[in-house]
SEGULO-978651 format. One record per atom (N, C-alpha, C, O): residue number from 0; residue in three letters; chain; z, x, y. Coordinates in nm, 2 decimals, padded with zeros to 4 digits. Example, Ala and Ser with C-alpha at 12.3 -4.5 7.8 and 13.67 -1.06 7.14 Angstrom:
+-----+------+-------+--------+--------+--------+
:  nr : rest : kette :     pz :     px :     py :
+-----+------+-------+--------+--------+--------+
:   0 :  ala :     A :  00.78 :  01.32 : -00.57 :
:   0 :  ala :     A :  00.78 :  01.23 : -00.45 :
:   0 :  ala :     A :  00.78 :  01.32 : -00.33 :
:   0 :  ala :     A :  00.85 :  01.42 : -00.33 :
:   1 :  ser :     A :  00.71 :  01.28 : -00.22 :
:   1 :  ser :     A :  00.71 :  01.37 : -00.11 :
:   1 :  ser :     A :  00.79 :  01.29 :  00.00 :
:   1 :  ser :     A :  00.80 :  01.34 :  00.11 :
+-----+------+-------+--------+--------+--------+
REM end
This chain:
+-----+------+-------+--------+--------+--------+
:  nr : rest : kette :     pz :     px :     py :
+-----+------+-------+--------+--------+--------+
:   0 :  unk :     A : -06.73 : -01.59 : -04.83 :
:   0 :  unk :     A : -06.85 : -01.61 : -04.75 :
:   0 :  unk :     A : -06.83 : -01.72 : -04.65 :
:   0 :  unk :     A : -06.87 : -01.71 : -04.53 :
:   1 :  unk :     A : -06.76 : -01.83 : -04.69 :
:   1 :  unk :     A : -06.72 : -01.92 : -04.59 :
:   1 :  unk :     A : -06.64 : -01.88 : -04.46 :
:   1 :  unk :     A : -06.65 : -01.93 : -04.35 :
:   2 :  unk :     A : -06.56 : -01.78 : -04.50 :
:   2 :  unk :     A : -06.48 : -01.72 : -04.39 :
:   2 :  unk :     A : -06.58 : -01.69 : -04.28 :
:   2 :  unk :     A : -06.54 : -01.72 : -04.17 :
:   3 :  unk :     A : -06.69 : -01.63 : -04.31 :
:   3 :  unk :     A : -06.75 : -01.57 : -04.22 :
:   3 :  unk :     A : -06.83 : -01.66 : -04.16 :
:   3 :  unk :     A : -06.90 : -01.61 : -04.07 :
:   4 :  unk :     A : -06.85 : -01.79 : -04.16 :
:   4 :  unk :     A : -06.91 : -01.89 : -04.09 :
:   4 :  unk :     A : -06.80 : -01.93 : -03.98 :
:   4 :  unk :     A : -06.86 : -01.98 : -03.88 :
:   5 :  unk :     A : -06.65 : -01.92 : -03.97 :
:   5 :  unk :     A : -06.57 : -01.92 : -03.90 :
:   5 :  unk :     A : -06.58 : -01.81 : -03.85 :
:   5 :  unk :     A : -06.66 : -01.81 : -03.76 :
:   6 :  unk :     A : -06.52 : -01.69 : -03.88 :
:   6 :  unk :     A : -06.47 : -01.57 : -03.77 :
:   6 :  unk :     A : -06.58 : -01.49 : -03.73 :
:   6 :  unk :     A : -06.56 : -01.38 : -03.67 :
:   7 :  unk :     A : -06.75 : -01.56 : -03.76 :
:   7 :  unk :     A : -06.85 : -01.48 : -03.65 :
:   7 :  unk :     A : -06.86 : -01.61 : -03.54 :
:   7 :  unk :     A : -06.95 : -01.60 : -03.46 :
:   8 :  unk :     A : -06.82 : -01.68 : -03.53 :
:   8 :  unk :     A : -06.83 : -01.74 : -03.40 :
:   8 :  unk :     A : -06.69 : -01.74 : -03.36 :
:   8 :  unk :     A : -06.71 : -01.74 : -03.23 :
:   9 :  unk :     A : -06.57 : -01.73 : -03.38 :
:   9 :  unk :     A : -06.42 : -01.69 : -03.31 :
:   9 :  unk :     A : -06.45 : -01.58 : -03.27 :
:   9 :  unk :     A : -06.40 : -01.58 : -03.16 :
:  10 :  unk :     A : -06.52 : -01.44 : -03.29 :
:  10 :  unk :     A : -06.57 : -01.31 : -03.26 :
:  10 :  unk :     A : -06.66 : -01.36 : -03.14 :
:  10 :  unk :     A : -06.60 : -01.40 : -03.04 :
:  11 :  unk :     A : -06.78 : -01.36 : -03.13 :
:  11 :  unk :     A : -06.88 : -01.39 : -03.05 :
:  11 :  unk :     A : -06.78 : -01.50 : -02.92 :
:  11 :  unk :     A : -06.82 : -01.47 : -02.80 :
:  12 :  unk :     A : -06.67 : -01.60 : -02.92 :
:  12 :  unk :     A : -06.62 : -01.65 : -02.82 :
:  12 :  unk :     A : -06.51 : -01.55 : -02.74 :
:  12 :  unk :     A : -06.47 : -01.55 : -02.62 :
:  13 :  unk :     A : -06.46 : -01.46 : -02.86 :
:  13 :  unk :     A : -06.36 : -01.37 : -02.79 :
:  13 :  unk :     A : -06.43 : -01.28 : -02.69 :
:  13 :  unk :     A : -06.40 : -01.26 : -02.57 :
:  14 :  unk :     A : -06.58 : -01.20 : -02.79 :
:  14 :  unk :     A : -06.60 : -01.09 : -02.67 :
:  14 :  unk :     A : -06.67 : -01.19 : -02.55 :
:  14 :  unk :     A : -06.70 : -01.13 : -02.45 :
:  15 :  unk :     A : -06.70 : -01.33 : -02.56 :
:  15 :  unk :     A : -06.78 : -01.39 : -02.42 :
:  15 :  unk :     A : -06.67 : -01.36 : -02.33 :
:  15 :  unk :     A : -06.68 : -01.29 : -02.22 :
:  16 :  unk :     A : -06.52 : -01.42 : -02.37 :
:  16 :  unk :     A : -06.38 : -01.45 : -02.26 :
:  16 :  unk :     A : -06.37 : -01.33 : -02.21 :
:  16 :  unk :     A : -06.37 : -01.33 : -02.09 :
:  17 :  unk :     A : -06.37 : -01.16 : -02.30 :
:  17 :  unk :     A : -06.35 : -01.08 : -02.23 :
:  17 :  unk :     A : -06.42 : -01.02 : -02.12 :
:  17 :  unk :     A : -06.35 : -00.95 : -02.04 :
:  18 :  unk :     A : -06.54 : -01.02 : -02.12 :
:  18 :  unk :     A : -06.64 : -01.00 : -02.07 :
:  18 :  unk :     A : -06.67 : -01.09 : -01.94 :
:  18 :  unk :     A : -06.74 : -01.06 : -01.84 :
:  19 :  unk :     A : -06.58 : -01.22 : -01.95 :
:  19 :  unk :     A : -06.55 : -01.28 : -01.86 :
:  19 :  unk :     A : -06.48 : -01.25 : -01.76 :
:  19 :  unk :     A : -06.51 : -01.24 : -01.64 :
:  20 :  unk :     A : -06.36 : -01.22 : -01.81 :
:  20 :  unk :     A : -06.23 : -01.17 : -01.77 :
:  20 :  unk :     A : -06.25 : -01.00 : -01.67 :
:  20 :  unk :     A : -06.20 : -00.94 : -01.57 :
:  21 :  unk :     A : -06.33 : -00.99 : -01.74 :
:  21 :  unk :     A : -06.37 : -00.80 : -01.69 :
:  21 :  unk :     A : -06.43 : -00.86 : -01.57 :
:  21 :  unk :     A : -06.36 : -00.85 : -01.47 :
:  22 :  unk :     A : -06.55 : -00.92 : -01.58 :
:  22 :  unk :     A : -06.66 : -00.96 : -01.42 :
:  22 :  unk :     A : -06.52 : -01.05 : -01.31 :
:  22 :  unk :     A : -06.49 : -01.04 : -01.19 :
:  23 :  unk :     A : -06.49 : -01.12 : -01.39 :
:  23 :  unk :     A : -06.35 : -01.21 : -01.26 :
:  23 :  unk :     A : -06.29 : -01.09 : -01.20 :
:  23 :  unk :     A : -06.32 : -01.06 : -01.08 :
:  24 :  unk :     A : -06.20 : -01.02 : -01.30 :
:  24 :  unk :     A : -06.13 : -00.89 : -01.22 :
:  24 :  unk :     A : -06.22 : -00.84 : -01.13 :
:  24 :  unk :     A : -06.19 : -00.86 : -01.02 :
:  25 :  unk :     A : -06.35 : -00.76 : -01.17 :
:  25 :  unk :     A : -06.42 : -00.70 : -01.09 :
:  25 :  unk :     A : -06.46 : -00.78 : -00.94 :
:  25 :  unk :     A : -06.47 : -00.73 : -00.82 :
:  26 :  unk :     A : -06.49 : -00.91 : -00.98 :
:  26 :  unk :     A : -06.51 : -00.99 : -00.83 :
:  26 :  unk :     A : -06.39 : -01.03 : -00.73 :
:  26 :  unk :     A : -06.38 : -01.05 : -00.61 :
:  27 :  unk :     A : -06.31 : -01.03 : -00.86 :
:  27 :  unk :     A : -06.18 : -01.07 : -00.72 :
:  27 :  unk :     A : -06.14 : -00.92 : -00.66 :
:  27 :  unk :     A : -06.11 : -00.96 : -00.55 :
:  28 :  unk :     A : -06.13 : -00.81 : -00.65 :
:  28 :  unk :     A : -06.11 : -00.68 : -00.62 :
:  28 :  unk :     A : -06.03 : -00.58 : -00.70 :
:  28 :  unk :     A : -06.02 : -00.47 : -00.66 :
:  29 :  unk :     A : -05.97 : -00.62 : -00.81 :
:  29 :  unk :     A : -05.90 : -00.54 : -00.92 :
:  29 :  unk :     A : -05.91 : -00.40 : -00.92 :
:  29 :  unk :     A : -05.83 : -00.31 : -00.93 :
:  30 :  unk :     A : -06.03 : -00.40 : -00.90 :
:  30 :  unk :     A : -06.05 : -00.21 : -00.92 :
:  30 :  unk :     A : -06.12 : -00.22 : -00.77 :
:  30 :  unk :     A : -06.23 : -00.26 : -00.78 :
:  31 :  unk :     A : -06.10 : -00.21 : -00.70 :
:  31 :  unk :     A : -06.13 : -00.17 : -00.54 :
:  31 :  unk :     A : -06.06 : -00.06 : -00.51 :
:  31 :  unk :     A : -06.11 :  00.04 : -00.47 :
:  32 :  unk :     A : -05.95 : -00.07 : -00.51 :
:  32 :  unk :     A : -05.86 :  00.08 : -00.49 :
:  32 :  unk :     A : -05.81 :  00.16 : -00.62 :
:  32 :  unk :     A : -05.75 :  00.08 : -00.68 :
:  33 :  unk :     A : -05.81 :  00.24 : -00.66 :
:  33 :  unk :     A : -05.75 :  00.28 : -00.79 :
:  33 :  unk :     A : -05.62 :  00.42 : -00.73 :
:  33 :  unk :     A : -05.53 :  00.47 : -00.78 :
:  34 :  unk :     A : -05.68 :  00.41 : -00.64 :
:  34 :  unk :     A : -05.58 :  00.58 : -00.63 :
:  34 :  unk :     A : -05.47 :  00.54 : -00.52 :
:  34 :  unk :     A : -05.39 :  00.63 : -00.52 :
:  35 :  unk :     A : -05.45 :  00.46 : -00.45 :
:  35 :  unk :     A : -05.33 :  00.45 : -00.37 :
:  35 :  unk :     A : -05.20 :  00.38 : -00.43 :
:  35 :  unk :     A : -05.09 :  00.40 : -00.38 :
:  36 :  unk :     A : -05.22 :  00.31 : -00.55 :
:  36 :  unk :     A : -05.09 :  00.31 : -00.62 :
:  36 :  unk :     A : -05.00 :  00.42 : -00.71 :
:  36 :  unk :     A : -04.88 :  00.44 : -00.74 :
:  37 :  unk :     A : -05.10 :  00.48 : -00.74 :
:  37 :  unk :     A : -05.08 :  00.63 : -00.81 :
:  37 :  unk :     A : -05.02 :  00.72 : -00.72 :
:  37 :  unk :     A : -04.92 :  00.80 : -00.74 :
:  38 :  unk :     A : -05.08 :  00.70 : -00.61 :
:  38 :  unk :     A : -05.00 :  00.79 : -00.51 :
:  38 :  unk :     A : -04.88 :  00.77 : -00.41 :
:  38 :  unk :     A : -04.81 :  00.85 : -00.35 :
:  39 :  unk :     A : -04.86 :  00.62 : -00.43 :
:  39 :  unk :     A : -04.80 :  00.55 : -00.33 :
:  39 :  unk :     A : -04.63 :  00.59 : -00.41 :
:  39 :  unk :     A : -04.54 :  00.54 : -00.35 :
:  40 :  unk :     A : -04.62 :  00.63 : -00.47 :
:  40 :  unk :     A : -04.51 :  00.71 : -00.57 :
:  40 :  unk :     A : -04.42 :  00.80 : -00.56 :
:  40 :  unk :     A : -04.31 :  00.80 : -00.60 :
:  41 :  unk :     A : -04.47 :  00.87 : -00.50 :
:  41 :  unk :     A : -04.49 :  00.98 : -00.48 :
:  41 :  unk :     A : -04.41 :  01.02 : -00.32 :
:  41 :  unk :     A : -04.37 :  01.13 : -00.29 :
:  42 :  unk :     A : -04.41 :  00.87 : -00.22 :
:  42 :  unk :     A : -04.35 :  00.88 : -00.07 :
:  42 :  unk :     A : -04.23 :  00.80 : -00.10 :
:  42 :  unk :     A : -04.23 :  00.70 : -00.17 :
:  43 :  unk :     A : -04.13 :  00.87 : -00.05 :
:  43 :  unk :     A : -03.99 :  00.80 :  00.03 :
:  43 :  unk :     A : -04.01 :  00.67 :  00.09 :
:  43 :  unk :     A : -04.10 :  00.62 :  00.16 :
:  44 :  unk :     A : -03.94 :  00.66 :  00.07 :
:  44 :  unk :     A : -03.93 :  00.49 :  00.13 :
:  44 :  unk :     A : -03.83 :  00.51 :  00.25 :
:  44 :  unk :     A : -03.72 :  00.56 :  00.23 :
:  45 :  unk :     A : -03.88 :  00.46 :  00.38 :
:  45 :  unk :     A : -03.82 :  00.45 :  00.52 :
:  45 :  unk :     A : -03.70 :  00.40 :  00.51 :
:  45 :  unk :     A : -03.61 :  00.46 :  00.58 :
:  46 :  unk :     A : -03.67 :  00.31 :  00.42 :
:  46 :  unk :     A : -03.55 :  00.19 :  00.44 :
:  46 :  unk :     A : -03.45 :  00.25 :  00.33 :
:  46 :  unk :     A : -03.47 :  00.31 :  00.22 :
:  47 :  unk :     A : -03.33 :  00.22 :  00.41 :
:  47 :  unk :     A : -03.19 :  00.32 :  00.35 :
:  47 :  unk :     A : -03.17 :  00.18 :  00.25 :
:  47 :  unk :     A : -03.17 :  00.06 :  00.27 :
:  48 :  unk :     A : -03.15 :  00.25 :  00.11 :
:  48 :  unk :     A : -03.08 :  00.09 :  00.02 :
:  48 :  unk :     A : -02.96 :  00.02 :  00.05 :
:  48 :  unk :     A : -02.89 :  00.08 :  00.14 :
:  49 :  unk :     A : -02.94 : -00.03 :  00.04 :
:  49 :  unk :     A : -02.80 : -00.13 :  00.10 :
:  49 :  unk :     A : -02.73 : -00.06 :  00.02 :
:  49 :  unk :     A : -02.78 : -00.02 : -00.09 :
:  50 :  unk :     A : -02.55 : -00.03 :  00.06 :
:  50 :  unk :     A : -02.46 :  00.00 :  00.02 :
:  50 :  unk :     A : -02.40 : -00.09 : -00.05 :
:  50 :  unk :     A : -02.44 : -00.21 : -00.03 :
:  51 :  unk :     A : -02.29 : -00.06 : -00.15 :
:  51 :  unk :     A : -02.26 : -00.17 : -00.27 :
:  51 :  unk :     A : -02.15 : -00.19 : -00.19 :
:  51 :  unk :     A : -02.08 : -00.11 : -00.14 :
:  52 :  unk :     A : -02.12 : -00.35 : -00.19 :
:  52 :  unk :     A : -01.99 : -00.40 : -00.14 :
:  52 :  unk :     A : -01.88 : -00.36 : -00.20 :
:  52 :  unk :     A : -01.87 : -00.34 : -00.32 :
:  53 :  unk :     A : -01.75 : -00.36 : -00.11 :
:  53 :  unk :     A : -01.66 : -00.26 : -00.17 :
:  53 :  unk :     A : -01.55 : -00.38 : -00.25 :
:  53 :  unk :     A : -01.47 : -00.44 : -00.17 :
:  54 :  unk :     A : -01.55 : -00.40 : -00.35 :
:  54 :  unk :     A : -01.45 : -00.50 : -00.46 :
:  54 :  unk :     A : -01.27 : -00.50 : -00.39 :
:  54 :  unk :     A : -01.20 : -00.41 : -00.34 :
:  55 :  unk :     A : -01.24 : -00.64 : -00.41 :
:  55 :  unk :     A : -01.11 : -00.66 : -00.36 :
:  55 :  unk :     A : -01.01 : -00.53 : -00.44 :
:  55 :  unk :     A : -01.09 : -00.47 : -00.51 :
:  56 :  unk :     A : -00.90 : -00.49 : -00.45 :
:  56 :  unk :     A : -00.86 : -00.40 : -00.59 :
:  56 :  unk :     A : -00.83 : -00.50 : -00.70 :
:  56 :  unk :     A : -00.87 : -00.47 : -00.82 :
:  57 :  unk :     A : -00.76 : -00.64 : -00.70 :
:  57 :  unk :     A : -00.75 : -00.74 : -00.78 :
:  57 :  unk :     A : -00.85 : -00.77 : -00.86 :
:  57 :  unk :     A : -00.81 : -00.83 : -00.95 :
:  58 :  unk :     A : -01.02 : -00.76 : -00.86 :
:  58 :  unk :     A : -01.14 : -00.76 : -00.92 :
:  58 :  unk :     A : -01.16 : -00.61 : -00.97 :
:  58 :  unk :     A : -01.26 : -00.61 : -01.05 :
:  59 :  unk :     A : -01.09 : -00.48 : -00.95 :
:  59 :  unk :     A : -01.16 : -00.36 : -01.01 :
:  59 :  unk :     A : -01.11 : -00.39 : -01.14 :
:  59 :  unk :     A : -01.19 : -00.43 : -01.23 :
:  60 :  unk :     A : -01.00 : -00.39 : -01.17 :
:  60 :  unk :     A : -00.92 : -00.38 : -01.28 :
:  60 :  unk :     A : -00.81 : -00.46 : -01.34 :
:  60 :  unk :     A : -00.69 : -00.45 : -01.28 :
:  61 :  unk :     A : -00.84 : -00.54 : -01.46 :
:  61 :  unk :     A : -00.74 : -00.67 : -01.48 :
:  61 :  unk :     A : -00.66 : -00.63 : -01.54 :
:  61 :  unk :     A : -00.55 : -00.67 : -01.54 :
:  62 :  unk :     A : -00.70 : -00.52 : -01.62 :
:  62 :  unk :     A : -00.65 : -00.46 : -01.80 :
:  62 :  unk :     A : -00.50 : -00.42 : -01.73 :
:  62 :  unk :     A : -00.42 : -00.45 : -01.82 :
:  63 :  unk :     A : -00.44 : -00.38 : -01.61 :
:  63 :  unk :     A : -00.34 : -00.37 : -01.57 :
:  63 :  unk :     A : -00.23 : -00.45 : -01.55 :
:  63 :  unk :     A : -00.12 : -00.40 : -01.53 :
:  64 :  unk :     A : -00.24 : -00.58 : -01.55 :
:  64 :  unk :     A : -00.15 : -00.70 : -01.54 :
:  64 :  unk :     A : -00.14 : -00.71 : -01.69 :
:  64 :  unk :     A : -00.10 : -00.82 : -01.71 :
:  65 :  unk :     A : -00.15 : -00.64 : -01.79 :
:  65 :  unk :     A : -00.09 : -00.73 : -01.93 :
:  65 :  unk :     A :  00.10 : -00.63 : -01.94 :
:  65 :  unk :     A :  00.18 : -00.66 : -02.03 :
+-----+------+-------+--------+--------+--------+
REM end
């Protein structure tokens, strides 16, 4: 019985924070767009990736000098 004098008020503070947490998100813009990252996936990207620098041959392979 004692327990429950502790974990109904650790309960009642958790759902206050989340409930907090939900209205913050909502006011800062969190859910304002929902569908352009979902989609945004989905397009090519303009920009070519950088090519990998081409290794001296003395760095490909050491296992050869023994």
């Amino acid at each position: 019985m004692a327990a429950l004098y502790v974990l109904i008020p650790v309960a009642v503070v958790l759902v206050a924070l989340a409930i907090w947490v939900f209205f913050w998100a909502v006011d800062s813009g969190q859910f304002d767009d929902l569908d352009s990252p979902a989609h945004s996936i989905l397009f090519d990207d303009d920009e070519a990736l950088p090519k990998a620098e081409a290794k001296a041959p003395e760095e490909t392979d050491r296992r050869n000098d023994d």
